[in-house]
N, C-alpha and C positions, 0 to 999 in steps of 0.2 A: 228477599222474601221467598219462602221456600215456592214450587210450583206444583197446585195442585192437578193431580193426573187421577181423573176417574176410571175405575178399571170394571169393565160390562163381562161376568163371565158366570153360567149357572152352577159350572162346577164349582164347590165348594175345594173341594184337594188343589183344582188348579187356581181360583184366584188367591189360595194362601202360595202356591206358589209364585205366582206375580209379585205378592204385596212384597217377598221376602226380597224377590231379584231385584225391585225398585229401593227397599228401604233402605241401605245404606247411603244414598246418595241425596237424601235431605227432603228429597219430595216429598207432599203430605198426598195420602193416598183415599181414596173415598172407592166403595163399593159397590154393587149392586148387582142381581142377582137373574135381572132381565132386561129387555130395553125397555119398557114401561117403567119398573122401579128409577130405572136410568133419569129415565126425561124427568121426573118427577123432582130429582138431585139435581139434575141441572139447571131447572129453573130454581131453583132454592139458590142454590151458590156455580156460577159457572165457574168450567173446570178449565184449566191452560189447553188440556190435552184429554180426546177420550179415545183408549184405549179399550176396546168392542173383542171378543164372540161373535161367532155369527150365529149357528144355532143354537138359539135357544127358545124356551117357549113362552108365550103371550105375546112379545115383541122381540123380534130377531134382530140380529145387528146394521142388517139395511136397511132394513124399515125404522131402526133407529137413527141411523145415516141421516134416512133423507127426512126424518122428522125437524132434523137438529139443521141440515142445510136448506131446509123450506123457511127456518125460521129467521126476521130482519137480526134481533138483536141475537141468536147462539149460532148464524152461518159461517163464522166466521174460527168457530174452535176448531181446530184440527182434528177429525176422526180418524184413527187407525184400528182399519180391519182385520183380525187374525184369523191367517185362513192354512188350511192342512196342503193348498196346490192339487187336491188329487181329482178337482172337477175341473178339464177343459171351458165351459163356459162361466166359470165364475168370476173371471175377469171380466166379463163383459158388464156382469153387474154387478160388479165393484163398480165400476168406472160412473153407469146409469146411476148409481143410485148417491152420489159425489162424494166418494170416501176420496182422504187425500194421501193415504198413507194404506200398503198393506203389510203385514210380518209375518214370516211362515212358523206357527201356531207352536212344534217343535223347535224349541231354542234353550242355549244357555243362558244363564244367567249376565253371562257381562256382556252377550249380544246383543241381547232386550236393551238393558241399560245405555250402551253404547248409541244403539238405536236412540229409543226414547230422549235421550241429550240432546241428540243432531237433530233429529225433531222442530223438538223447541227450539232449539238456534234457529234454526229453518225458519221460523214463522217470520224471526225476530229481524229479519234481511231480508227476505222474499218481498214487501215492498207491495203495492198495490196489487190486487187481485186481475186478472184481464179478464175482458168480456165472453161472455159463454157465447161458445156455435155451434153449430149442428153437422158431426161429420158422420161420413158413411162408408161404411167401412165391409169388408166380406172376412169373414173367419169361421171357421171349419163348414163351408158348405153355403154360410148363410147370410144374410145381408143384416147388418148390421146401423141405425141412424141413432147416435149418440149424442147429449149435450154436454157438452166438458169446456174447457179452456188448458192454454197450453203450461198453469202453474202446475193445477192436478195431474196433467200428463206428466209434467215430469220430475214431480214426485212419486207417481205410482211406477215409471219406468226406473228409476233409481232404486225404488224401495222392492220391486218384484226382482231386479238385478241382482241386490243385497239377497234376499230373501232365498233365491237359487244358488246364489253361491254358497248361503250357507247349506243346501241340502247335498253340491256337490263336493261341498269338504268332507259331508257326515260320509257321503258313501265312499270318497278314497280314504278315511279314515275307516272304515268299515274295512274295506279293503286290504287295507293295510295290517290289519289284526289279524283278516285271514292268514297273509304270506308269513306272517308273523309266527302263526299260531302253528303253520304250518313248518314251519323251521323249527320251531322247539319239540314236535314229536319228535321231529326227524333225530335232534341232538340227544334224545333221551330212548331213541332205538336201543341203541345197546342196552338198558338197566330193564327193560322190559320183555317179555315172552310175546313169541314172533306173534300170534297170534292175538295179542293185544293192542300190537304196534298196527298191525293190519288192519283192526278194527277201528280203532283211532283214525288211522290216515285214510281209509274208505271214505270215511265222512266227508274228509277236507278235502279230498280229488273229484267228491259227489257234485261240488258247488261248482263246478268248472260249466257244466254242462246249463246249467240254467240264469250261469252269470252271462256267459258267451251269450245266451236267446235273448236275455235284456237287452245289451249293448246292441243288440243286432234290428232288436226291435225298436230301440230308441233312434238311430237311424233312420227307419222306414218313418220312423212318425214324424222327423224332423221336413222329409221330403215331400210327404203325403199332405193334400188339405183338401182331403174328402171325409164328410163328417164321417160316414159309415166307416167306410176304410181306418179311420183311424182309432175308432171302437172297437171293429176286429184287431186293431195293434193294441189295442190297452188292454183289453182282457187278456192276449198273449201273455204280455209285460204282468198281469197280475197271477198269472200262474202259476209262469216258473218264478216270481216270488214267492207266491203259497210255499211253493218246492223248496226253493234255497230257506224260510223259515223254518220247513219241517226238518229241514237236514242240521241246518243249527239247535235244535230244540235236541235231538239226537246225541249231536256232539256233543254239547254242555251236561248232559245226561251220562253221557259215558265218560269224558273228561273229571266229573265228581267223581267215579267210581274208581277211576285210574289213577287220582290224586289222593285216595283212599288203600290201592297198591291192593282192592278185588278183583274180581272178575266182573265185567256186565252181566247182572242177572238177568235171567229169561224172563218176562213178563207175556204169561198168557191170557189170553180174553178173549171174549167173544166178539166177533167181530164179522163184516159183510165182505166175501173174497173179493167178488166182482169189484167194489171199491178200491179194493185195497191194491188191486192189481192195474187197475184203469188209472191210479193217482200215480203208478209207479212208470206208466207210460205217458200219462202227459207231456211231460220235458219235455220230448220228441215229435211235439205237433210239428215244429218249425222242419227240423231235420226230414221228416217225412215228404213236404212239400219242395227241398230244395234238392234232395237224393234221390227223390221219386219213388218212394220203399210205402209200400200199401201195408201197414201195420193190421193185422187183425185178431180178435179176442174171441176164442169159442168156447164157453162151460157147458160142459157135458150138463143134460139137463138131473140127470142122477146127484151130480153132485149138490152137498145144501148148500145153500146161500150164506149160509152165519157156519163158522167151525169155529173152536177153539184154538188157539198158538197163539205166538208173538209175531203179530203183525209190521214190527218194524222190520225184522230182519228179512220178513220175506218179500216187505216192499224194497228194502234195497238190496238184496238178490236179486232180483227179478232188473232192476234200475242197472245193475254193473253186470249184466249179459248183455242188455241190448242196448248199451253205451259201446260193449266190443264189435256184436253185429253193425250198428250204426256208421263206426269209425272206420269199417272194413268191406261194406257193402253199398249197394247203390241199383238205384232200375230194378226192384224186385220187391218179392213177397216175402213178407216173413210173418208165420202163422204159430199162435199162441193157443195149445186144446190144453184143456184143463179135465179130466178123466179121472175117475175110478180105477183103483189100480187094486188094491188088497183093503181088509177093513179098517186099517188104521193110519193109511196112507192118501194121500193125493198125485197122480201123476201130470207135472207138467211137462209138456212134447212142446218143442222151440222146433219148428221147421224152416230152412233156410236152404239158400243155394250154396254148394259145394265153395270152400275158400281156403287158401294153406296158410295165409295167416292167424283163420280163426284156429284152425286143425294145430298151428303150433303155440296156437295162445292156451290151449284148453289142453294141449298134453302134459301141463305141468300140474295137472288135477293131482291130488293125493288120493291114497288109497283110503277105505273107509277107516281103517284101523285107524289111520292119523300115523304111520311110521314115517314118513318123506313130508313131513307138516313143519317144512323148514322155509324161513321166510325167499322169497323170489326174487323182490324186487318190485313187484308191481304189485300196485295195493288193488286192483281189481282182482287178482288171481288169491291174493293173499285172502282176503275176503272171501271168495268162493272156499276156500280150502278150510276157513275160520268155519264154515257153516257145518262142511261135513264133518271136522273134529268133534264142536261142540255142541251141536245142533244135530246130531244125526241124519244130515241130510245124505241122499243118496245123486251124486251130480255125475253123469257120464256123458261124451260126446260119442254118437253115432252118424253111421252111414246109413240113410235108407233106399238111395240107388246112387248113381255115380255123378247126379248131378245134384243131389239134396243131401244133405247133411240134419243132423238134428241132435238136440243137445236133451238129455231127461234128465229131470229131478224130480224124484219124489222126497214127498213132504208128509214129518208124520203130525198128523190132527187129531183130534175128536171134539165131535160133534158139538153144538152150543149148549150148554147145559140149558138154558134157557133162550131160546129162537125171539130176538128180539121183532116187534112188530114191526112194518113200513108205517114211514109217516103217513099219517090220515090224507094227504091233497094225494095219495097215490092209491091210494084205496078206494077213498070216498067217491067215486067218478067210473062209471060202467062202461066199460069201452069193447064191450062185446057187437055192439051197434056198430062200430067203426070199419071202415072196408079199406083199406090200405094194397096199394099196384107198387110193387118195387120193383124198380128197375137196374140189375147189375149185371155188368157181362162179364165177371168175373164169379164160376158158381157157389165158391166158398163163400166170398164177401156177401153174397144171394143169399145163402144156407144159413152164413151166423147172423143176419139180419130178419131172415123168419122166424128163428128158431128164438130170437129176444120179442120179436113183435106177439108172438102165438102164447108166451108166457104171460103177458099181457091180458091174454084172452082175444086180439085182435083178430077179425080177418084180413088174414095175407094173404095174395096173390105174387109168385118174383118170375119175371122174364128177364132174360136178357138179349132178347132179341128186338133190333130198337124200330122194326118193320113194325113188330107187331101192337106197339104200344097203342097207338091210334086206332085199332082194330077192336082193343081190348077195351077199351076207353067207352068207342062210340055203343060192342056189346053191352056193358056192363048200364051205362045210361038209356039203352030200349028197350030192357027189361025191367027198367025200373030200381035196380038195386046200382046206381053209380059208387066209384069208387070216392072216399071223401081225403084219401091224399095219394097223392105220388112220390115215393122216394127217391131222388136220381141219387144213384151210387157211381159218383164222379172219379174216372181212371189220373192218377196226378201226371200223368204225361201229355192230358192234350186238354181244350176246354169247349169241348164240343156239347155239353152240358145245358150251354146256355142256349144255345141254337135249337136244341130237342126240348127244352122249356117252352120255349119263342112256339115251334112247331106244336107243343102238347094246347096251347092258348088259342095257336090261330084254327083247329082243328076240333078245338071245343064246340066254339060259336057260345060263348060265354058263360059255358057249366063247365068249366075245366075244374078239377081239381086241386086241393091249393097242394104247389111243391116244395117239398123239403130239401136242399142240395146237401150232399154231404161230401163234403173234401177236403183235400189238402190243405193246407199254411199253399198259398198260391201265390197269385200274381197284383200289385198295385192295382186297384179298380175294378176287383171284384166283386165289391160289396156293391159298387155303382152298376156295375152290370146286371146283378142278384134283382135290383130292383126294375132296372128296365126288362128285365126279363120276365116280371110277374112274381119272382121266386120269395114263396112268403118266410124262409126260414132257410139259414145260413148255419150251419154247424159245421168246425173242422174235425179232419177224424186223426188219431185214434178217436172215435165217438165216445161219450161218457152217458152210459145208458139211461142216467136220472135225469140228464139235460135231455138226450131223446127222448124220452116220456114225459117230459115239461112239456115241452115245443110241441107235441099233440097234442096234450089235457089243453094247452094255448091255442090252438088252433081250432079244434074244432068245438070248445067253449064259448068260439065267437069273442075270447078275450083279445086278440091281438089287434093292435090299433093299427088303421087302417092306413098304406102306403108308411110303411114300418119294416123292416126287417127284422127279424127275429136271429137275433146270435146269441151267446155265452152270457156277452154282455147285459144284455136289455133281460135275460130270464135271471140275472144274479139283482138288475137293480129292480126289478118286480116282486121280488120277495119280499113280506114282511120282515121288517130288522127286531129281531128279539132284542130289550134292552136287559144289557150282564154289568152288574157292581161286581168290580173286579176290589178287593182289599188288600194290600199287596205294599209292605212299607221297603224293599227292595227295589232301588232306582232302575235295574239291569231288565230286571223281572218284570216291572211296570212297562218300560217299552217294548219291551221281547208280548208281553201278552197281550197290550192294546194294540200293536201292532199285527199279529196274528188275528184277533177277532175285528179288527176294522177287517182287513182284510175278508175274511170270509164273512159279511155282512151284518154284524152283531154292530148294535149300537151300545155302547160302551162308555159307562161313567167310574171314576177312579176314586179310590179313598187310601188315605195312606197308612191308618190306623184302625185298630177298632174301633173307636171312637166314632170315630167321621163315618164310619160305614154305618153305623147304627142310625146314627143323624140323617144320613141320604135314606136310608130305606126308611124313615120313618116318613120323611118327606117324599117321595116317590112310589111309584109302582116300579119293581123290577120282574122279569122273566124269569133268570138266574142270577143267582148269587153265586162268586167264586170268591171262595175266602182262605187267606192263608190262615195258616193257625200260632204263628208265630211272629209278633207283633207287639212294637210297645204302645204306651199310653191303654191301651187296651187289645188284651189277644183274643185270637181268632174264637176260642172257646168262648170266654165270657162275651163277644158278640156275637154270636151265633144263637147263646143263651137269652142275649135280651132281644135279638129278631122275633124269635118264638112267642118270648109273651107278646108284642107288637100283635103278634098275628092269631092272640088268643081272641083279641078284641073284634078281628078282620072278618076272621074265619077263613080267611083266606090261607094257601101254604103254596110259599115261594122254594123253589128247589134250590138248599145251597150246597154246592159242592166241594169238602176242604180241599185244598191244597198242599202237600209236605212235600220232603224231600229224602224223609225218612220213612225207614222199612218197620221201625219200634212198633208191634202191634199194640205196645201200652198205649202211644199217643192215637195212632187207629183208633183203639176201642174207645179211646176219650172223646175224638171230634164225632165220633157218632150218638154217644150218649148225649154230648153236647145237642144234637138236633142236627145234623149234617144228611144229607140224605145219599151222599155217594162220598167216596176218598177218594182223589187222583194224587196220583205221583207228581213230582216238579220235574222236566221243566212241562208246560203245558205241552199235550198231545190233542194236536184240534183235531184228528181224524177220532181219536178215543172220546174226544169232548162230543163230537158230532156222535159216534153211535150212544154215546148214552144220552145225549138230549134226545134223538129218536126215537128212546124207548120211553123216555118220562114223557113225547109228546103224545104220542101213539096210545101210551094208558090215562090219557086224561090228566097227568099230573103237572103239565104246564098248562096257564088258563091265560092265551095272550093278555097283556094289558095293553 
């Protein structure tokens, strides 16, 4: 008799996915679309096996859990939870809520299957249930009293086992694609022009740097079981995956083009420098704290915030200079001005301490003409040389006295044709009220921190004399105007920081000011210390000025919950999650994209045709629509066609952005007459996706649902 398996999932795309990986193997399958609809089925006809979601809405898959194990005659079916791994405490309730089985949510087909088999075997042996107890347990930071028995332990120890191995095959099979991927440029060097070969391999030597910070990060976290502590490791770990995504998203980009026997075309846009450059320094949080190298970012205030270029190249420009300074330096400053140079140019000034390996890495610079534009060897140099051929850049290594060195590149720009707006939460909020004490005894690190805070409209105040803090403190509160934060600008060589917290506290008499730490990638137990020291907010530097301007609009809003620390972390999961129908009949593409937008916070529902995407958004509210245009059962046009009338009825208008991969202005001018309200290129650019969501939020033309 076939075994019927109920499968709880709201995605429609993915429970046809389910139903297909189950159906060859005789099961009869039964659906449902939330845990309410769920329980409703199961009392009708009980299932062998249920097979859960977890979020979904009206009833989520725990709360379906412990519906089905509170009840005499259904506690006894097997519930398996499908869960993504990517929250620390969700094991915990799994466990609370008596799931007997969990699977990591990403899977093949003959894993599921395989699974789901052993399953059922499982039930059909496993032999009397043992009695529930009550253990207590401590896991990241927290005390834990659980009711479980030792069948569900270990099932859920077995099936979490299964479930990571399968995410550690996915990533050395990821892996493995890379050394892969990267042997085959290399064999097809010869048929290609140096310069294309360079471009190419740039990308795959890019990935070094922010695989190396995982693995390094996945370490600390293995050792670490301080809850905060190991928030500041996850956010790490999600960074330079942003990074290693954006650098594949690049690759696969210029790989179409090179298996096409083009050239990469320039794609210009308007785009925010200061991001563009801060994304290009993140990688280097880690490296910063462990080399001791004070990374700083200074934009001439002349210069505009939005230009026109091609933002990828200059972010990895900027990414394969200070991967060379990085690998060559240590104990020092390396300072980034960003200046006006001529009216069509931008000059970047790289200042560093004197070194002969850099001096003989950057003598193989080409001339601008491009005659000595012969490949090196080294795909960092080759890349640099790929910019001033093709790109007109101007890259030269100077002396500014005999113990600094400095490397210029001007960049040619203009201006944004159109200066896209800041998002409303950075506007909407007066922060001219605000009175701000920074503390750096370093004067530059001082200077480019007033000179961001004053942009603001804030009032600054930067000392760096740490006598005087307490002085300025106690002035500033018997005049009546106290300061409402303190910045400490943390040196990565020593952690004396915490101490002059401690001191800025006991010196208050309990009108201290709340402080902001800003430091390095440091030491295990920092985060524990942050707290015992008062310190209401945790940032590593290179600083990212949107996250510094969160973390005040946070603090002094009176939003931040009380005995909390304020990092990366806790301001990305405070965000409201825009929900994006992705339409996308491309398996590679699918998880290259949902992967990317889970990541930077998007909540994210899939469709694999026209068809079905029409279907969700007629059933849902979405934020964005991203729609490929090329699709069967039904393409991107003809859905896009029938969202519109949908939303004749609405009144309402959802932003959908197509998707191609093509330059064709026929198909362009088609997905826009279609009702498209922007064109992006494939493969997805989430920083390109980000400036134009900012500008549709900022004009009112996303209306959260």
């Amino acid at each position: 008799m076939a075994k019927n398996i109920l499968v709880v999932e709201d995605s429609l795309a993915q429970r046809f996915f389910i139903e297909k990986a189950l159906a060859g193997d005789g099961f009869k399958i039964t659906t449902a679309a939330n845990g309410k609809l769920a329980l409703e089925k199961i009392h009708e006809q009980k299932p062998d096996l249920i097979l859960s979601d977890i979020m979904m809405p009206e009833m989520n898959g725990m709360e379906l859990c412990k519906a089905v194990k509170s009840h005499p005659q259904l506690q006894t079916i097997p519930v398996v939870l499908m869960t993504t791994l990517n929250e620390p405490k969700e094991i915990i309730k799994i466990i609370e809520c008596g799931a007997d089985y969990l699977f990591l949510k990403e899977f093949e087909p003959g894993a599921l299957l395989s699974f789901v088999n052993d399953a059922l075997q499982n039930e059909t042996v496993a032999g009397q249930t043992n009695p529930q107890v009550i253990l207590t347990s401590i896991y990241l930071g927290d005390t834990h009293e659980i009711s479980t028995n030792n069948r569900q332990l270990l099932n859920l120890l077995l099936s979490a086992y299964r479930s990571a191995l399968q995410a550690y095959q996915r990533y050395y099979q990821y892996k493995f694609e890379v050394n892969k991927l990267q042997k085959e440029l290399q064999s097809r060097s010869k048929k290609n022009t140096p310069t294309d070969y360079a471009l190419l391999k740039s990308f795959v030597n890019e990935l070094r740097t922010p695989l190396n910070n995982i693995l390094h990060i996945v370490d600390l976290l293995k050792e670490s079981d301080d809850k905060a502590e190991r928030e500041l490791q996850t956010q790490l770990a999600g960074l330079n995956s942003d990074h290693l995504l954006s650098i594949l998203n690049d690759l696969q980009k210029a790989l179409d083009y090179h298996e096409k026997g083009d050239d990469l075309p320039i794609h210009e846009t308007d785009f925010n420098i200061r991001d563009c450059i801060e994304d290009a320094l993140s990688p280097f949080v880690v490296q910063t704290g462990e080399k001791q190298i004070e990374l700083l970012l200074r934009i001439h205030p002349e210069i505009p915030l939005f230009i026109h270029h091609d933002p990828n190249y200059l972010k990895h420009l900027a990414f394969v200079i200070m991967d060379v300074l990085f690998q060559n330096l240590s104990h020092c400053n390396i300072i980034i001005n960003i200046e006006p140079v001529e009216e069509r140019r931008i000059k970047f000034l790289i200042s560093f301490p004197a070194n002969d390996n850099i001096s003989d890495y950057f003598s193989r610079l080409i001339h601008p003409n491009g005659q000595s534009a012969h490949q090196s060897g080294d795909t960092g140099i080759d890349f640099v040389n790929y910019c001033i051929a093709k790109l007109d850049y101007k890259i030269a290594l100077k002396k500014e006295q005999a113990e600094t060195q400095q490397i210029e590149i001007l960049i040619p720009f203009s201006t944004a044709s159109q200066k896209p707006a800041a998002p409303g939460p950075e506007t909407d909020v007066d922060l001219s009220s605000i009175r701000v004490l920074v503390y750096s005894d370093q004067w530059m690190s001082g200077l480019v921190l007033e000179e961001l805070l004053r942009q603001w409209k804030i009032d600054v105040k930067v000392t760096g004399e740490r006598q005087k803090l307490s002085k300025l403190l106690t002035q500033a509160a018997r005049a009546k105007n106290p300061f409402n934060l303190l910045l400490i600008d943390a040196r990565p060589d020593n952690d004396f920081h915490f101490e002059l917290a401690e001191q800025v506290r006991a010196a208050s008499q309990g009108a201290a000011p709340q402080i902001i730490l800003l430091t390095n990638f440091g030491k295990p137990g920092d985060a524990r210390r942050c707290l015992e020291s008062g310190i209401a907010a945790f940032l590593l530097k290179p600083i990212r000025s949107r996250e510094l301007l969160k973390t005040i609009r946070t603090i002094v809003s009176g939003a931040k919950p009380e005995n909390t620390l304020i990092t990366r972390h806790t301001l990305k999961e405070s965000e409201p999650a825009l929900k994006v129908l992705v339409a996308e009949d491309n398996r590679v593409n699918q998880k290259l994209m949902i992967s990317i937008l889970k990541r930077a916070g998007f909540q994210v529902e899939l469709a694999r045709n026209g068809k079905e995407a029409v279907e969700l958004f007629r059933q849902k509210p979405f934020d964005l629509v991203l729609m490929d245009m090329q699709m069967p059962v039904m393409d991107g046009y003809t859905a896009t066609r029938e969202m519109r009338k949908l939303e004749e009825e609405s009144g309402k208008h959802t932003p959908i952005f197509a998707l191609t991969a093509s330059d064709d202005a026929r198909e362009i001018e088609g997905a826009l007459k279609a009702g498209v309200d922007m064109v992006l290129r494939k493969p997805l650019n989430l920083n390109l996706l980000k400036e134009k969501l900012t500008a549709f939020t900022a004009n009112g033309k996303i209306e959260k649902n």
